[in-house]
C-alpha positions as CSV (number, residue, x, y, z in Angstrom):
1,X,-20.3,-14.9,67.2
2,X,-20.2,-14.4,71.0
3,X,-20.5,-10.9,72.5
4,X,-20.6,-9.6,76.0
5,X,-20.5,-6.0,77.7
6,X,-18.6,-4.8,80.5
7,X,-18.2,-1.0,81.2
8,X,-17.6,1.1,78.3
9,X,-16.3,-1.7,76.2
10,X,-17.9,-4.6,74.5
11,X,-15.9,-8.1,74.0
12,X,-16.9,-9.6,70.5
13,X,-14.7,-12.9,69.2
14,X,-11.5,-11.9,67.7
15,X,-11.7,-8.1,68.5
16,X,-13.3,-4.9,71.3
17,X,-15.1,-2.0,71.1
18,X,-14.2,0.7,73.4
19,X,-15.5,4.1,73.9
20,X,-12.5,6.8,75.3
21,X,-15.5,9.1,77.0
22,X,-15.9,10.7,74.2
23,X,-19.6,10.5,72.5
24,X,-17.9,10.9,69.1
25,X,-15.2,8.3,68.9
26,X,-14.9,4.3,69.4
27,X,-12.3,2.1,69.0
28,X,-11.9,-1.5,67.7
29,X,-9.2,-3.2,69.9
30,X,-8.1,-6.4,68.2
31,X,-6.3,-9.5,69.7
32,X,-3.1,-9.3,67.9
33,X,-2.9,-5.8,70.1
34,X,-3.5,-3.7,67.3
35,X,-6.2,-0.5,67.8
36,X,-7.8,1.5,65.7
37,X,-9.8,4.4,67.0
38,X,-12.9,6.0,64.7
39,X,-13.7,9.5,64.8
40,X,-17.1,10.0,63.8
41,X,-17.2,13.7,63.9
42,X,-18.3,15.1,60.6
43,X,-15.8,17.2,58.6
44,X,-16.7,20.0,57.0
45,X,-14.9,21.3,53.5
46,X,-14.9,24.7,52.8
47,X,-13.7,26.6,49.8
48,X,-10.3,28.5,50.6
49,X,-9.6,31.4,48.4
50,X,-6.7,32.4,48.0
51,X,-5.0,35.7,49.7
52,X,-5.1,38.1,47.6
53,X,-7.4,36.7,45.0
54,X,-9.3,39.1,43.1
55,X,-12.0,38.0,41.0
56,X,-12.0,40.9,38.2
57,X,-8.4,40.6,37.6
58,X,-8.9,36.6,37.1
59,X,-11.6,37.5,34.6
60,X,-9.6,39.8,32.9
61,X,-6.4,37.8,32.6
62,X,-8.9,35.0,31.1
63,X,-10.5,36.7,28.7
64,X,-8.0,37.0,26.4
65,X,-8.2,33.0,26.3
66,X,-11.9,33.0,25.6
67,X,-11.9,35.5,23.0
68,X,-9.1,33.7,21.1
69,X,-10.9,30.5,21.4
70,X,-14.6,31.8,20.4
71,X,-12.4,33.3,17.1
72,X,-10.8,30.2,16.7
73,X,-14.3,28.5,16.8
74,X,-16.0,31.1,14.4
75,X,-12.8,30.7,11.8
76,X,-13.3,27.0,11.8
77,X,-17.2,27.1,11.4
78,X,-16.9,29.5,8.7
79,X,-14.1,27.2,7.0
80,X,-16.3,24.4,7.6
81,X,-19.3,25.8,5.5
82,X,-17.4,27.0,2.9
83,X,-15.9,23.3,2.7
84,X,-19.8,22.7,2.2
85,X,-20.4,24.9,-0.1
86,X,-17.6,23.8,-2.5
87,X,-19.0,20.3,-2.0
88,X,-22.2,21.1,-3.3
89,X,-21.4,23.1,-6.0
90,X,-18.8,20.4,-7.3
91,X,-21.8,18.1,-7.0
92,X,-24.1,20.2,-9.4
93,X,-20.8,21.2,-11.8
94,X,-20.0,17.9,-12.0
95,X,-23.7,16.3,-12.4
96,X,-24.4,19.2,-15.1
97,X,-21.2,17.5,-17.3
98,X,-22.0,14.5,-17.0
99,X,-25.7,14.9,-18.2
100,X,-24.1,16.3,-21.3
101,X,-21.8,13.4,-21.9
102,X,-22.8,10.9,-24.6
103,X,-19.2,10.3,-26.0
104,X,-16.7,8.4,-24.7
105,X,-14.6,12.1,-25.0
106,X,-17.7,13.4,-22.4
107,X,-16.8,10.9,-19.9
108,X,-13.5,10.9,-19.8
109,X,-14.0,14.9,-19.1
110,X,-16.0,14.0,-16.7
111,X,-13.4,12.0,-15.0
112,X,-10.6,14.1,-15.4
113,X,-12.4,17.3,-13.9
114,X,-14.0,15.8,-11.1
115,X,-12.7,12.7,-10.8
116,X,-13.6,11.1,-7.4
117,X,-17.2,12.7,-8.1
118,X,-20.7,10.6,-7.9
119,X,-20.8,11.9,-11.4
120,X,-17.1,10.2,-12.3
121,X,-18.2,6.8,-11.3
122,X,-21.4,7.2,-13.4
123,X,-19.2,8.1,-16.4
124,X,-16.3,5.4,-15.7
125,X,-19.5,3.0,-15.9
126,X,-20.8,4.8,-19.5
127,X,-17.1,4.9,-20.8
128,X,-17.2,1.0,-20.6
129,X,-20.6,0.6,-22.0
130,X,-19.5,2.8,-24.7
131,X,-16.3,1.0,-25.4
132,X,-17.8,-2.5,-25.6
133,X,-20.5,-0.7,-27.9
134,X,-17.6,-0.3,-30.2
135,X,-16.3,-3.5,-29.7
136,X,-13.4,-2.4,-28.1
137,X,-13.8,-5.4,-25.5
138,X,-10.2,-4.9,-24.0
139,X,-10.7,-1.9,-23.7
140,X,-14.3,-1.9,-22.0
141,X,-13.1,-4.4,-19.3
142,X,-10.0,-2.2,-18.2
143,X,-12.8,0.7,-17.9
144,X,-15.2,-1.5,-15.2
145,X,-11.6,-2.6,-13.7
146,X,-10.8,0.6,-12.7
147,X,-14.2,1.2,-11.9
148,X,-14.5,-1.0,-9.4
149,X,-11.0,0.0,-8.3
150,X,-11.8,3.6,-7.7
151,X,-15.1,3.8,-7.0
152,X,-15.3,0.4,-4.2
153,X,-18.5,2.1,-2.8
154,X,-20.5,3.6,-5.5
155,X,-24.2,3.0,-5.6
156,X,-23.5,0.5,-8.9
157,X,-20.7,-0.7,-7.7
158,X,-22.4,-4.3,-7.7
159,X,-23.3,-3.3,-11.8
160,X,-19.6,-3.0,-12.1
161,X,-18.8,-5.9,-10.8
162,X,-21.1,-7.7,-12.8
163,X,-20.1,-6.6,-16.2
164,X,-16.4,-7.5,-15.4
165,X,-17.7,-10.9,-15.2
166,X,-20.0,-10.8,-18.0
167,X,-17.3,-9.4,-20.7
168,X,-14.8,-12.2,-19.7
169,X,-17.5,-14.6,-20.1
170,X,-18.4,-13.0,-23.9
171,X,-14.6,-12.9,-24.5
172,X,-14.6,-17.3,-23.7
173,X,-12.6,-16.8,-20.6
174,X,-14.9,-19.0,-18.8
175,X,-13.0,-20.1,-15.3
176,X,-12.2,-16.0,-15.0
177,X,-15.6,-15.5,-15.4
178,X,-16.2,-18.2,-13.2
179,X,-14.3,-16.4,-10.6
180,X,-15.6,-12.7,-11.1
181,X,-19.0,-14.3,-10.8
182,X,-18.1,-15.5,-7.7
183,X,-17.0,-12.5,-6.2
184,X,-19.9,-10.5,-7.1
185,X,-22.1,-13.0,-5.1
186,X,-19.2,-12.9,-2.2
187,X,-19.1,-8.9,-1.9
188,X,-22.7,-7.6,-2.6
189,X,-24.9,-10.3,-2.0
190,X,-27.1,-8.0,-1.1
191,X,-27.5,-6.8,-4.4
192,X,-30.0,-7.7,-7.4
193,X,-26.8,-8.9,-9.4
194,X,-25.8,-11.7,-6.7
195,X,-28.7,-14.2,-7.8
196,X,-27.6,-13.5,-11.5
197,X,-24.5,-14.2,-10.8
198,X,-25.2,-17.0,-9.1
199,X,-27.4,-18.5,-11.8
200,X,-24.1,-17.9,-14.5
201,X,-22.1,-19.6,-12.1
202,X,-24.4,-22.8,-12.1
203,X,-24.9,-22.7,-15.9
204,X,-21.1,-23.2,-16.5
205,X,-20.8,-25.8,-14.4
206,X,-24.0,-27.1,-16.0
207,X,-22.4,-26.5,-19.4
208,X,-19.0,-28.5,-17.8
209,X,-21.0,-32.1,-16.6
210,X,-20.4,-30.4,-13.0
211,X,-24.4,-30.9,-12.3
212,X,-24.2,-31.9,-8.1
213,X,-22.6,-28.8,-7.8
214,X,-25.2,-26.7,-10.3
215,X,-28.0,-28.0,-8.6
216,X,-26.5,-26.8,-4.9
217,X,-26.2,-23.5,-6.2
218,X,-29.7,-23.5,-8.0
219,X,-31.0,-24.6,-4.1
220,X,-29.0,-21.8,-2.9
221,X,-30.8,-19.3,-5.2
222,X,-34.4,-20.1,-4.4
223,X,-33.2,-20.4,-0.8
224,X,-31.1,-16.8,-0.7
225,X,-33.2,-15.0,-2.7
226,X,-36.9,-16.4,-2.9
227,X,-38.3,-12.9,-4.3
228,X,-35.8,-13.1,-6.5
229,X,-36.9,-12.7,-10.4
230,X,-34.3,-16.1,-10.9
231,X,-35.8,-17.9,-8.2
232,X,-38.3,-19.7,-10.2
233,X,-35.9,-19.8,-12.8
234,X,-33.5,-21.4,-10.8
235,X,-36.2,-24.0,-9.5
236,X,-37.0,-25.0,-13.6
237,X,-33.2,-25.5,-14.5
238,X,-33.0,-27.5,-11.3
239,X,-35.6,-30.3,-11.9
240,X,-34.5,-30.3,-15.3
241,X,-30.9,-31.4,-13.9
242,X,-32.9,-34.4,-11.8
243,X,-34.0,-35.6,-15.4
C-alpha cells in the first residue's frame, strides 16, 4: 500500500491520518469524506455512591433477607436428613422382613409394606420361584411379569427376565420363548444370562431344522462372550451342526 507524509498528516491509499495538535487524538480521513477522530486519552471509572447512601442502614434493611434465607437453608437441610434417615431405616425394616419370609404369604408382606423397596423386588423374585415350586406355572410367570415391570432396574433384573423366558419354554410356548429369549440378550447383554439366552435361542432353532441360523448365533456366543462358561459349549454344538 503506498504511503507518504506531508505536515501533520500522512496519505495512505484509500484513507488519511491527521493529528488536530493535539498529542492525544488522530484522525482517519477517508476518501468518501467521511472522518473519524480517535481520542486516545484514557478514561477512568470510578465508583459513584449514591447521595445519601448510608452503609449501616443498607445492612440493616438486608439483613432481614439473609436471615430468612440462612433459615430457609437450615429448614431444608434438616428436611433433607430426615428424608435420609427414613430411607435408611425403611431399608433395614424392610431387609429385616424379607429375611424372615419363606412363604409366598412373607413376600407378598413384603411387597405390600414396602413395596418399591430393594427388599420388594427380591420377594417379587421368591414369590415366583415359590409359585412355580407349587406348580402354579400361570401363576409364577405373572409374578416375574410384574417383576420386571416394577422393578426395570433391579440388580436381578436380567434373572427376571430370564425366567420369563424359561417358564414359557417349560409351559411349550416355544416362539414366546423364542422372543423373551431374545429380549434378554437385547436389554442386558451385559449380563451372565445373555449367553444363556443366547444358547436357548440356537437350540430351538436347532430343534426346528433352522441350523445356518443356530450356528450364527453359536459364532456369536464364543465371539460376545469368550469367558463365557457357554462359550466352549457353544463351540461343541457348533461343529456338531457342520456334521
Amino acid at each position: 500500500m503506498a504511503s507518504y507524509s506531508h505536515g501533520n498528516q500522512i496519505r495512505a491509499s484509500g484513507f488519511d491520518v491527521f493529528f488536530d495538535g493535539s498529542p492525544l487524538q488522530i484522525g482517519l480521513s477517508f476518501a468518501t469524506g467521511s472522518e473519524i477522530l480517535l481520542d486516545l486519552m484514557p478514561t477512568t471509572t470510578e465508583e459513584v455512591i449514591p447521595a445519601g447512601f448510608d452503609p449501616i442502614v443498607f445492612r440493616m434493611e438486608n439483613k432481614s433477607k439473609v436471615i430468612t434465607y440462612a433459615t430457609l437453608l437450615i429448614v431444608g437441610l434438616v428436611a433433607f436428613a430426615a428424608y435420609q434417615i427414613t430411607i435408611q431405616r425403611n431399608k433395614a425394616e424392610s431387609a429385616a422382613l424379607y429375611a424372615q419370609a419363606t412363604k409366598p404369604e412373607d413376600f407378598k408382606r413384603v411387597l405390600q409394606k414396602f413395596p418399591h423397596s430393594l427388599a420388594a423386588g427380591n420377594a417379587q423374585l421368591m414369590l415366583a420361584g415359590a409359585l412355580r415350586s407349587d406348580k402354579k406355572q400361570d401363576e409364577a410367570l405373572a409374578a416375574l411379569r410384574e417383576f420386571t415391570t416394577q422393578f426395570p432396574d433391579h440388580p436381578l433384573a436380567a434373572v427376571g427376565a430370564l425366567g420369563i423366558a424359561t417358564s414359557l419354554d417349560q409351559q411349550g410356548k416355544i416362539d414366546e420363548a423364542f422372543d423373551a429369549y431374545q429380549q434378554v440378550a437385547v436389554k442386558h447383554p451385559a449380563s451372565y444370562a445373555a449367553p444363556l439366552a443366547l444358547m436357548a435361542q440356537a437350540n430351538i432353532l436347532t430343534a426346528k431344522g433352522k441350523t445356518d441360523e443356530a450356528r450364527r448365533i453359536y459364532e456369536n456366543i464364543t465371539s460376545q462372550y469368550p469367558e463365557s462358561l457357554f462359550s466352549q459349549q457353544a463351540i461343541q454344538s457348533g461343529r456338531l451342526l457342520h456334521k
